[in-house]
C-alpha positions in Angstrom: -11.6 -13.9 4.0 -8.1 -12.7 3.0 -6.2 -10.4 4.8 -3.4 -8.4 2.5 -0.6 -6.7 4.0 2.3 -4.8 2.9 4.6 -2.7 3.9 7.1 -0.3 2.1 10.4 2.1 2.7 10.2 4.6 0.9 13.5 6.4 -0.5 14.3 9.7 1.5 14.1 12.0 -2.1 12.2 10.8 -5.2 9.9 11.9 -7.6 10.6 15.6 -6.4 9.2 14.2 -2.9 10.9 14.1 0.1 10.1 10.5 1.6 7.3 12.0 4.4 5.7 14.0 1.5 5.6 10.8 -0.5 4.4 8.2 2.4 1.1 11.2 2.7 0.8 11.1 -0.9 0.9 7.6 -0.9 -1.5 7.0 1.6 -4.4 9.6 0.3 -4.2 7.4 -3.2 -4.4 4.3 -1.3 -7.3 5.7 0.7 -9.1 6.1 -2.2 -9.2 2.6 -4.0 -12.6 1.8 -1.7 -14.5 4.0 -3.4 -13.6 2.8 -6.7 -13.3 -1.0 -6.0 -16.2 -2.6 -4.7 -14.5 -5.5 -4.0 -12.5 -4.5 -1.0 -13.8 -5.5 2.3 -11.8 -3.5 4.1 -8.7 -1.0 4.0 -6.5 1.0 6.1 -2.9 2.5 5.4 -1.0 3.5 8.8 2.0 5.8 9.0 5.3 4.0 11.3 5.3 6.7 14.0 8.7 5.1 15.1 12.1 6.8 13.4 14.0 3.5 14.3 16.5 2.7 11.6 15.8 0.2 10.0 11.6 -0.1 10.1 9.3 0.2 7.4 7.3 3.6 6.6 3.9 2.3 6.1 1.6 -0.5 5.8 -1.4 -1.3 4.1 -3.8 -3.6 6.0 -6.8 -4.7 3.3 -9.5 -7.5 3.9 -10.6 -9.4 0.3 -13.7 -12.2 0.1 -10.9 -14.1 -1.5 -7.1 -14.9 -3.0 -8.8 -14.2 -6.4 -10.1 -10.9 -5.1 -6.6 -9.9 -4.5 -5.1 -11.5 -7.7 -7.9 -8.7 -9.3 -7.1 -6.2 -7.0 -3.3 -6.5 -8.3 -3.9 -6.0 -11.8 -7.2 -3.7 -11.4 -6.2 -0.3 -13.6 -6.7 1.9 -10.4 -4.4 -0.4 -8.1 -2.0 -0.5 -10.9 -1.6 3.3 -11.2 -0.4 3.5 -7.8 1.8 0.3 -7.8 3.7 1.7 -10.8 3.7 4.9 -8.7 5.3 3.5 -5.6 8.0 1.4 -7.8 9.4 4.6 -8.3 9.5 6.1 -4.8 10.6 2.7 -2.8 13.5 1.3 -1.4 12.3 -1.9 -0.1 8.5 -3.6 0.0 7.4 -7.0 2.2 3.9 -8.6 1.8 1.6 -11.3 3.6 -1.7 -12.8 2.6 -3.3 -14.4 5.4 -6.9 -16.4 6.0 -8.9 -15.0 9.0 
């Protein structure tokens, strides 16, 4: 199995979002994917609960059978609609797929 991670900062203002408004929005869509592809083992999306300067805003912590799973994942129309969502509203992004 494949563990996919990432983790984003999101911009304090965009799309007419503050940054808080946007990590919640964010995670609701990301919440959602399960239910629309079968494919995903597992998925979780956690808010940082730590105002340090300097740390990421949230992180996405998925389970796939496979790196093909998450090479379908990535260009799945559903995954994509968020993706091009969050290019908007980021200021930096970090990922790591893992065995387990």
């Amino acid at each position: 199995m494949i563990k996919h991670i990432v983790m984003w900062k999101f911009k304090d203002f965009a799309e007419g979002l503050t940054r808080e408004e946007n990590v919640i929005k964010v995670k609701s869509m990301l919440e959602a994917l399960p239910e629309k592809i079968d494919f995903i083992r597992e998925m979780q999306v956690q808010i940082n609960v730590n105002p340090k300067e300097g740390m990421y805003d949230a992180v996405l912590i998925s389970a796939f059978d496979s790196l093909e799973d998450v090479g379908r994942y990535r260009v799945h129309p559903e995954h994509v609609k968020i993706s091009s969502y969050v290019a908007l509203i980021k200021e930096k992004r970090a990922s790591v797929d893992f065995e387990f």
